[in-house]
C-alpha positions as CSV (number, residue, x, y, z in Angstrom):
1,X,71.8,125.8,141.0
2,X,73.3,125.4,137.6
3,X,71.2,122.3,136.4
4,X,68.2,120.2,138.1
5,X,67.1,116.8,136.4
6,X,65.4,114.2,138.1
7,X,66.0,110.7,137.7
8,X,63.0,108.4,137.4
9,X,64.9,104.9,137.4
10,X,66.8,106.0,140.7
11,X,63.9,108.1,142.0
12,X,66.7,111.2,142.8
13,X,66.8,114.6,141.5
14,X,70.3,114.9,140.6
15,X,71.4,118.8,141.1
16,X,74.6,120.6,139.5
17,X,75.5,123.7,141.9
18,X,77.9,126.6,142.2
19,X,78.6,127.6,146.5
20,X,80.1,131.3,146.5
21,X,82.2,131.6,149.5
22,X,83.8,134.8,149.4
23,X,85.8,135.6,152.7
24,X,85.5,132.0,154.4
25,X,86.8,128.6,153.9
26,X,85.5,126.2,151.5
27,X,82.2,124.7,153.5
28,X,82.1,121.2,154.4
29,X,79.7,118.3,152.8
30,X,76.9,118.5,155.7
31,X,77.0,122.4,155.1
32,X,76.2,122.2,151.7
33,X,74.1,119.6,151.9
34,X,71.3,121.7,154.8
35,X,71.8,124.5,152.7
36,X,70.6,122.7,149.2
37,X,68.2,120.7,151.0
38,X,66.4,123.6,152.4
39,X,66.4,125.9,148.7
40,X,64.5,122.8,147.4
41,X,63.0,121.6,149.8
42,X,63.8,118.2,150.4
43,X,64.7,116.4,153.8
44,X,68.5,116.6,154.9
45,X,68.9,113.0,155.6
46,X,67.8,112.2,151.8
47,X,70.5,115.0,150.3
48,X,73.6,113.7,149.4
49,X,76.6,115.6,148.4
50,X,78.5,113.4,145.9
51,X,81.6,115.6,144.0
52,X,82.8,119.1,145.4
53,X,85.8,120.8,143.5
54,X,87.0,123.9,144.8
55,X,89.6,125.0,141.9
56,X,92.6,126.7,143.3
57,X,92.5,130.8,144.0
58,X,88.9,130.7,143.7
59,X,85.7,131.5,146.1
60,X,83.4,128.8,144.0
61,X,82.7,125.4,144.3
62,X,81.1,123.2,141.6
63,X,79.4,120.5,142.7
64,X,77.1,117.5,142.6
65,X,74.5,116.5,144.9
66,X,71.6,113.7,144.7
67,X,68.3,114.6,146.5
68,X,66.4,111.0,146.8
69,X,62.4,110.5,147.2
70,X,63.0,108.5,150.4
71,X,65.9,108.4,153.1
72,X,65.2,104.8,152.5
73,X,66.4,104.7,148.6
74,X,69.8,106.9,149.7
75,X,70.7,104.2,151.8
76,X,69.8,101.3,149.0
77,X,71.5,103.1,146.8
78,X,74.2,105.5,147.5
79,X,77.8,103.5,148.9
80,X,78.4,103.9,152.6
81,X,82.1,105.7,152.0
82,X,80.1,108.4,150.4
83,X,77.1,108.7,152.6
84,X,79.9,108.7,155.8
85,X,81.2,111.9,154.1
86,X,78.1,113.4,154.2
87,X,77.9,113.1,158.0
88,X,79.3,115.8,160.5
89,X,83.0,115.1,161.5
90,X,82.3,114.2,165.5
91,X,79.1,111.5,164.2
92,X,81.6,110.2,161.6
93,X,84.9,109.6,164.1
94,X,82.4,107.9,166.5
95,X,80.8,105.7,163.4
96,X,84.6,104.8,162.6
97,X,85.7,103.9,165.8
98,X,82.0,101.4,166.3
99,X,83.4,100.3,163.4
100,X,86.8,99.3,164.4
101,X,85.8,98.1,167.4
102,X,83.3,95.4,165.5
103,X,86.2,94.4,163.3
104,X,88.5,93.5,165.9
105,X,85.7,91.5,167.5
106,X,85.4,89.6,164.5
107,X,89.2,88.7,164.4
């Protein structure tokens, strides 16, 4: 964890971090966001990965995440596109295609 400051008006703590990952590829979203949410210990489903950036030849990844008071406020708050990127790939093909399948309903 580089930097830690919570947000009162958003009820979030809003976390900088660096992920060392020497040897493997660069983890995925729902990785990062377990791993986070159990060093400060917060519930998964209210840790949100927003920004990772991997720069090129490197084994570090900066990034942002947003741990919220209630699982309730991350879904007030935080868009859908992002929270769908926080969610493992086979639960967020089968949310896509429920998806499509209620849009073409609806046509």
């Amino acid at each position: 964890m580089l930097e830690e400051r919570y947000n009162p008006l958003l009820l979030r703590r809003e976390v900088i971090f660096e992920a060392d990952h020497t040897g493997a590829a660069t983890p995925s979203r729902p990785e990062i966001a377990k791993r986070i949410s159990a060093l400060m210990n917060s519930r998964p489903e209210s840790t949100v990965v927003v920004k990772l950036k991997t720069s090129t030849g490197l084994n570090l990844t900066k990034g942002v995440c947003h741990i919220y008071d209630s699982p309730q406020r991350t879904l007030q708050i935080e868009p859908e596109y992002v929270r769908l990127r926080n969610l493992p790939k086979e639960q967020r093909e089968a949310t896509q295609k429920a998806k499509e399948k209620t849009s073409k309903r609806l046509e």
